[in-house]
C-alpha positions as CSV (number, residue, x, y, z in Angstrom):
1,X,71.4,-95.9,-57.2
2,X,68.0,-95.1,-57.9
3,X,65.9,-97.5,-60.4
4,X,63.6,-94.4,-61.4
5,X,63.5,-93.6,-64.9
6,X,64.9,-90.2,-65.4
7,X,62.1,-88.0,-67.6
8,X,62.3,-85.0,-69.7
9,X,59.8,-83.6,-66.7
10,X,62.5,-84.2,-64.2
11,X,65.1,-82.0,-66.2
12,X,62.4,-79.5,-66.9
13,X,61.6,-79.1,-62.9
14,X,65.5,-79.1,-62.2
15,X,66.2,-76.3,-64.6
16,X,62.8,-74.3,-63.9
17,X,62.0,-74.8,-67.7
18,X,58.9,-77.0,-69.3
19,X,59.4,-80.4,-70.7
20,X,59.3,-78.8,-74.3
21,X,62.2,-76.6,-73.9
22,X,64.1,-79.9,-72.7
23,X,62.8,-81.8,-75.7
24,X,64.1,-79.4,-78.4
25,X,67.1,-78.3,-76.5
26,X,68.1,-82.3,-76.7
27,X,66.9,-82.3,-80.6
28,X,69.2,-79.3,-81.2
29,X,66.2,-77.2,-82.2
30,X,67.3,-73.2,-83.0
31,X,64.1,-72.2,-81.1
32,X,66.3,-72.9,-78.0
33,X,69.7,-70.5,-76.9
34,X,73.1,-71.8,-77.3
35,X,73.2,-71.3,-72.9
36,X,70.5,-73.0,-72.3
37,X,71.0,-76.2,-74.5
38,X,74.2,-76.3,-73.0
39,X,72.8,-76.4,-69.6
40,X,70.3,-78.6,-70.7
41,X,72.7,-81.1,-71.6
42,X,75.3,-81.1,-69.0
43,X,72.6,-82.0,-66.8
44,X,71.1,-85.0,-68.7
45,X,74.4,-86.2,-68.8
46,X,75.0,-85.9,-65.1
47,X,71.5,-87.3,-63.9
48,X,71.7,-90.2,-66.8
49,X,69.0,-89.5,-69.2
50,X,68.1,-91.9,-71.9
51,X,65.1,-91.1,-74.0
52,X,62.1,-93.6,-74.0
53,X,62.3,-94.9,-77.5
54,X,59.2,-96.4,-76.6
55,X,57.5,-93.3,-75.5
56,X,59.0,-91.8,-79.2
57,X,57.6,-94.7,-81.2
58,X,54.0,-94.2,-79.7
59,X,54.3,-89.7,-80.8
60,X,55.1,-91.2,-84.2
61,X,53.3,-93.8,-84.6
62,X,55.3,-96.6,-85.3
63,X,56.3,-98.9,-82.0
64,X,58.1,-101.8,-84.1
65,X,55.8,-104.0,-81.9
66,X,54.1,-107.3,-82.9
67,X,52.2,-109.4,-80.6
68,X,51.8,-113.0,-81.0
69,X,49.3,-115.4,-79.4
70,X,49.9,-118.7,-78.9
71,X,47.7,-121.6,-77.2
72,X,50.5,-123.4,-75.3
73,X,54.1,-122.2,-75.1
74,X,55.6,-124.9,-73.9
75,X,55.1,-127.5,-76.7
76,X,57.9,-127.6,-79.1
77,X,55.3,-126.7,-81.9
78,X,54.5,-122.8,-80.7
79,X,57.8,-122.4,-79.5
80,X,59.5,-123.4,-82.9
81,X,56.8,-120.9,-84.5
82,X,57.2,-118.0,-82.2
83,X,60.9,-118.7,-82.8
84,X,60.4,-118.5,-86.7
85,X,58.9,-115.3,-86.1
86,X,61.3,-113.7,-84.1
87,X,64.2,-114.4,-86.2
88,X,62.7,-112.7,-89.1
89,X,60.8,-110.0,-86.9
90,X,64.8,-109.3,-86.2
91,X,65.5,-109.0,-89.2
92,X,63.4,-106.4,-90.1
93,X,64.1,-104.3,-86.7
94,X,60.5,-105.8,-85.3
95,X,60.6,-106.8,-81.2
96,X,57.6,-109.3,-80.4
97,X,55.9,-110.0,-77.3
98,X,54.4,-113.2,-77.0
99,X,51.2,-114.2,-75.1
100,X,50.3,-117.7,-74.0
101,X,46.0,-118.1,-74.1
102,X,46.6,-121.4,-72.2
103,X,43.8,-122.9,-74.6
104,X,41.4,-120.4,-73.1
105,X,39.4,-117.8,-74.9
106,X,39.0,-115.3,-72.3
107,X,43.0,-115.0,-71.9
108,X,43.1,-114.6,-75.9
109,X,40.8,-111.8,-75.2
110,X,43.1,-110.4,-72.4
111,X,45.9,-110.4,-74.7
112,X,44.3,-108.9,-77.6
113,X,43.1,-105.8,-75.4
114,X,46.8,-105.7,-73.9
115,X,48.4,-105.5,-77.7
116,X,46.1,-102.5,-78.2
117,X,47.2,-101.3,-75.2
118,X,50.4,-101.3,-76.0
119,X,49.7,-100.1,-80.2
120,X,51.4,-103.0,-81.7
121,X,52.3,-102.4,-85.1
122,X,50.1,-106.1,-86.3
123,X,48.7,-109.7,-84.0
124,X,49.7,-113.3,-85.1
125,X,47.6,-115.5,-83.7
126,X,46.6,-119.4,-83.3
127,X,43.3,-119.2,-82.0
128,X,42.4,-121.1,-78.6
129,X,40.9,-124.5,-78.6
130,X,37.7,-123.1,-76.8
131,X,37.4,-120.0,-79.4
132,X,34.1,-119.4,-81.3
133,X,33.3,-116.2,-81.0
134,X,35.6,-114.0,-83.1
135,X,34.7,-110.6,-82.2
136,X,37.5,-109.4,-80.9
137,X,39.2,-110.0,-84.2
138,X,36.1,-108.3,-86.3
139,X,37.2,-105.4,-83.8
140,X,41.2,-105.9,-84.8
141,X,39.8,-105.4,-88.5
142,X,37.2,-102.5,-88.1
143,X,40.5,-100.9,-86.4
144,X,42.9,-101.6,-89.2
145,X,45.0,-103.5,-87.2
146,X,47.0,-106.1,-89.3
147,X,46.5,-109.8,-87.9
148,X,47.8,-113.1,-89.7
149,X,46.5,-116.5,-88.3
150,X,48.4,-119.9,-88.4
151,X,47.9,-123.4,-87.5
152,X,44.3,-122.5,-86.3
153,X,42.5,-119.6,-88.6
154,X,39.2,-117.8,-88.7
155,X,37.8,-115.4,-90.8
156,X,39.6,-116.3,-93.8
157,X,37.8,-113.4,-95.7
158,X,39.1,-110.9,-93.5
159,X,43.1,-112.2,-92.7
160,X,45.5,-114.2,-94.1
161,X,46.8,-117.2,-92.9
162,X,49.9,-119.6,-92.4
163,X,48.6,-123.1,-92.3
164,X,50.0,-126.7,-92.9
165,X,48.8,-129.1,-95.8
166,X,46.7,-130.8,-93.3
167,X,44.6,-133.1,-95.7
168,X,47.9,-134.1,-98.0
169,X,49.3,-134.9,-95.1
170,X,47.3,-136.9,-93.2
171,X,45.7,-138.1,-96.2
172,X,49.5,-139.6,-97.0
173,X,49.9,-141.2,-93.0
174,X,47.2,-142.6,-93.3
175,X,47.8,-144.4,-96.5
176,X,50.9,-145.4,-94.8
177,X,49.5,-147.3,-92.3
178,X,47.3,-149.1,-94.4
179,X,50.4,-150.1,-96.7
180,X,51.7,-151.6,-93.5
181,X,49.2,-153.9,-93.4
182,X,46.3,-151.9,-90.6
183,X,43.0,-152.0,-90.9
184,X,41.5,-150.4,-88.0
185,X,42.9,-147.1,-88.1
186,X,41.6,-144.7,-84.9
187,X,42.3,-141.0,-85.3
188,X,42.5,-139.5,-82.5
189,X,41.3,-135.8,-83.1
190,X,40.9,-132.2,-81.5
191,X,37.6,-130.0,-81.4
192,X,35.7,-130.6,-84.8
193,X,34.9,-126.3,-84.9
194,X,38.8,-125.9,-85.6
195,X,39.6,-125.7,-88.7
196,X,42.6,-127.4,-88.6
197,X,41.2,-130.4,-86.4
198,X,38.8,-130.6,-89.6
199,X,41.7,-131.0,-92.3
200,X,43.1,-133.4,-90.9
201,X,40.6,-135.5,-90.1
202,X,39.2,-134.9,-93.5
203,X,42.5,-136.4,-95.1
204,X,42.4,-139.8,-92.9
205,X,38.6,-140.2,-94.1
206,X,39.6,-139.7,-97.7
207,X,42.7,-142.4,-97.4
208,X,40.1,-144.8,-96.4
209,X,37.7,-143.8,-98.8
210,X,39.9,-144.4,-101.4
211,X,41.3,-147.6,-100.3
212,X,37.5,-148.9,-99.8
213,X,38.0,-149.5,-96.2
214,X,35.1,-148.8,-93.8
215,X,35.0,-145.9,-91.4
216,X,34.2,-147.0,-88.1
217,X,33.0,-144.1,-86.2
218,X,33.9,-145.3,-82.9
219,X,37.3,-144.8,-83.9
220,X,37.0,-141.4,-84.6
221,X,37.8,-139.5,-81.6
222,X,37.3,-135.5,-81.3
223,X,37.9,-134.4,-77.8
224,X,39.7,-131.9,-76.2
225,X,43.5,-131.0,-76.9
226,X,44.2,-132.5,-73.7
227,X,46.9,-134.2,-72.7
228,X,44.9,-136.5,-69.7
229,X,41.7,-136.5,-72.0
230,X,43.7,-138.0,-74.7
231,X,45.3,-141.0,-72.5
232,X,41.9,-141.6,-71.2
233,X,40.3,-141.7,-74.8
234,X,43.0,-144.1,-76.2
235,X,43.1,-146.7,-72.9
236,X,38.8,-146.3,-73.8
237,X,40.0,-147.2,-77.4
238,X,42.5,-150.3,-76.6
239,X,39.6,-151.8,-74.2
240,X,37.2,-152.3,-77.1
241,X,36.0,-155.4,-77.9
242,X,37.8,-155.0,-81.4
243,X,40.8,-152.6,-80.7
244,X,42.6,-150.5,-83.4
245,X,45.4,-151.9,-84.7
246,X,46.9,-148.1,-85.5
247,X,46.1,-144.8,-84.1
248,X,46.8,-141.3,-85.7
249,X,47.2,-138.4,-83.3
250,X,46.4,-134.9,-84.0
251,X,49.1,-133.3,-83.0
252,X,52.3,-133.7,-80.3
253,X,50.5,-133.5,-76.7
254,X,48.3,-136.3,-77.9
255,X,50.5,-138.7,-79.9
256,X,52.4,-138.6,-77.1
257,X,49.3,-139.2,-74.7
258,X,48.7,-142.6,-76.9
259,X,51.9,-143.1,-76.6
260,X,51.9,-143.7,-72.8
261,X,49.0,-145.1,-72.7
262,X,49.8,-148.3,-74.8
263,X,53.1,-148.1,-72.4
264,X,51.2,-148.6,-69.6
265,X,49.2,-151.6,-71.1
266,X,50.7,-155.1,-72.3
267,X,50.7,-154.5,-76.1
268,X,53.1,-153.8,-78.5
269,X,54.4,-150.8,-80.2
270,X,54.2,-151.0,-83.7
271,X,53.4,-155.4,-83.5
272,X,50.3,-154.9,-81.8
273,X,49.1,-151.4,-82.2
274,X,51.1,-148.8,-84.9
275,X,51.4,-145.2,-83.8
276,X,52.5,-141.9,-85.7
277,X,51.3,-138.3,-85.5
278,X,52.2,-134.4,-86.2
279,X,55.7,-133.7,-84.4
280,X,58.6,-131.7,-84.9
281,X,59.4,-133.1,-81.2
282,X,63.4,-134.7,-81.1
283,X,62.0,-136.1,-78.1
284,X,60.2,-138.9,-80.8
285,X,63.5,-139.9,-82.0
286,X,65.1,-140.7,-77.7
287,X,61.8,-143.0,-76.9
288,X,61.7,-146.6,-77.8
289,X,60.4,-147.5,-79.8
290,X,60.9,-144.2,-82.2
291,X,57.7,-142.5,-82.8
292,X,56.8,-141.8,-86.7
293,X,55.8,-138.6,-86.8
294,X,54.2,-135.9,-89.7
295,X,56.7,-133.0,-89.0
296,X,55.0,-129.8,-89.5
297,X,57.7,-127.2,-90.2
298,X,56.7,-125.2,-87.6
299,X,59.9,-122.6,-87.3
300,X,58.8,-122.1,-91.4
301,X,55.1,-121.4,-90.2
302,X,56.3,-118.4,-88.2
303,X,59.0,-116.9,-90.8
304,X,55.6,-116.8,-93.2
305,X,53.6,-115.3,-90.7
306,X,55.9,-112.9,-90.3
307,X,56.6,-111.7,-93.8
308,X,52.8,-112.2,-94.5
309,X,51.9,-109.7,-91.6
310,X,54.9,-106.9,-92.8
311,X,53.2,-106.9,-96.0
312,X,50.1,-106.0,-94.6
313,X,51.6,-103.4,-92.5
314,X,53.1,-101.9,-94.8
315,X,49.6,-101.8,-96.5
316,X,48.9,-104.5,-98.6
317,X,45.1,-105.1,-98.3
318,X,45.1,-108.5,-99.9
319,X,44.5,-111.9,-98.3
320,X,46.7,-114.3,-98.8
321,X,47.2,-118.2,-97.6
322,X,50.3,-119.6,-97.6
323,X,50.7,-123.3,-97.3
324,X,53.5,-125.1,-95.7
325,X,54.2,-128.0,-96.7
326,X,54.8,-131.3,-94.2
327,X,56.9,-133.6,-94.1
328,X,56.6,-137.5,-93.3
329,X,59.1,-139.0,-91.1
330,X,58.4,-143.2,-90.9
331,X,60.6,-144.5,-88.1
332,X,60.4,-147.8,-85.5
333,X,56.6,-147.1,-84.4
334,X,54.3,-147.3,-87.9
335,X,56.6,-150.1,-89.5
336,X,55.3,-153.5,-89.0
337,X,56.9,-156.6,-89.9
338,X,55.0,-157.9,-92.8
């Protein structure tokens, strides 16, 4: 059998007539005689003609498409989200095809031109880890092209955006591990120019503000979101003269880099060094000890973003920033025995 896509053009060049005599014949239009449209159809029915909803979207222009950006498909965060959004995308008779940057700017760029392409209805995005130039999304608005961020936002004036309660949250960890008796907290951090990096590091300075404790800048690590960088950073960290006694991670690729790097060393987890960090990972819950872990709600982040960018394509012009909240889960890993 033949894979080819039967066309209305086929049908046409069988029967000697154009492809518009086909089209309305199959619409039932009265411009067309009762012989013909019964020709017409016995032989779309005999060669197996579907219609290219696809092709019928694009003439009226409304494809039902969404495209979704996401740095890094594989971790449990981006999957739950893209999941969130495709259960209420669903619901609403929306298909969504998802595009992994792979932390790079230049494949967000790919993608974006690709969704044109293609005349997606709207864009949710999570900007790459290496993205400063936001062009291609000043072009998304000039076009009118909806586009909701999450996790990792520009432009605020221009889009709305789906985004954790970073500070609370880490403000709240932190205070945590200073209730269990640590006093030299390290945060292990991402790139300072994204937003959400920013956040949360701004909570963990404020919990130390406020409980008068000194911020040792040393401690303060923003590199890559890296999963190698991130072990190397913390082994750098655990060979100081005066180690942390705690480390807060940024998000799941590098608590669980800190994680195997105090493995691979001598020390303790939590006696000699306390660990937690943002997770919706089960995986903390099967290593020993059990990792404590801020759990960010992440299959809630892409239901928002998804209602968020329906309004918008159904032309509301207003920005909006819906905050989900976080959760803190304390397990084996952040409690010390006091």
């Amino acid at each position: 059998m033949s894979s080819h896509h039967i066309s209305l053009k086929d049908l046409a060049e069988k029967l000697g007539v154009s492809a518009a005599t086909v089209s309305r014949a199959l619409r039932n239009s009265p411009e067309v005689g009762a012989e013909m449209k019964r020709r017409i159809k016995a032989l779309a029915q005999e060669m197996n003609y579907h219609p290219n909803p696809f092709a019928q979207s694009l003439r009226k222009e409304s494809t039902h498409l969404i495209g979704v950006i996401a740095p890094n498909q594989v971790t449990h965060f981006f999957a739950a989200v893209l999941d969130g959004i495709e259960d209420s995308a669903l619901q609403h008779g929306y298909f969504v095809i998802p595009a992994n940057s792979h932390e790079s700017h230049l494949q967000e760029e790919r993608a974006i031109d690709n969704f044109i392409s293609l005349h997606v209805e709207g864009i949710i995005s999570c900007i790459a880890q290496d993205t400063i130039d936001y062009s291609w999304y000043n072009k998304l608005y000039g076009m009118e092209i909806p586009v909701v961020f999450f996790a990792r936002t520009c432009l605020s004036d221009k889009f709305s955006q789906v985004v954790s309660d970073d500070t609370a949250a880490t403000y709240e960890a932190t205070q945590h591990l200073i209730d269990q008796g640590c006093r030299r907290i390290a945060f292990l951090g991402g790139p300072n120019h994204l937003d959400m990096a920013r956040r949360r590091k701004h909570g963990y300075l404020e919990a130390l503000k406020d409980a008068k404790m000194p911020v040792d800048r040393t401690l303060v690590i923003n590199g890559n979101i890296d999963f190698a960088e991130a072990r190397e950073s913390t082994l750098a960290l655990l060979q100081k003269k005066d180690p942390p006694d705690a480390i807060l991670a940024l998000n799941n690729i590098l608590t669980f880099a800190a994680f195997d790097a105090i493995k691979s060393t001598q020390l303790h987890i939590p006696d000699d060094i306390a660990i937690m960090g943002f997770s919706d990972e089960e995986v903390a819950t099967f290593v020993t000890p059990n990792v404590s872990v801020i759990k960010d709600q992440a299959h809630q982040q892409g239901r928002e973003a998804f209602e968020l960018l329906l309004r918008h394509i159904e032309g509301d012009k207003n920005r909006y920033q819906k905050i989900v909240p976080m959760i803190l889960k304390i397990r084996e890993s952040s409690e010390k025995d006091k």
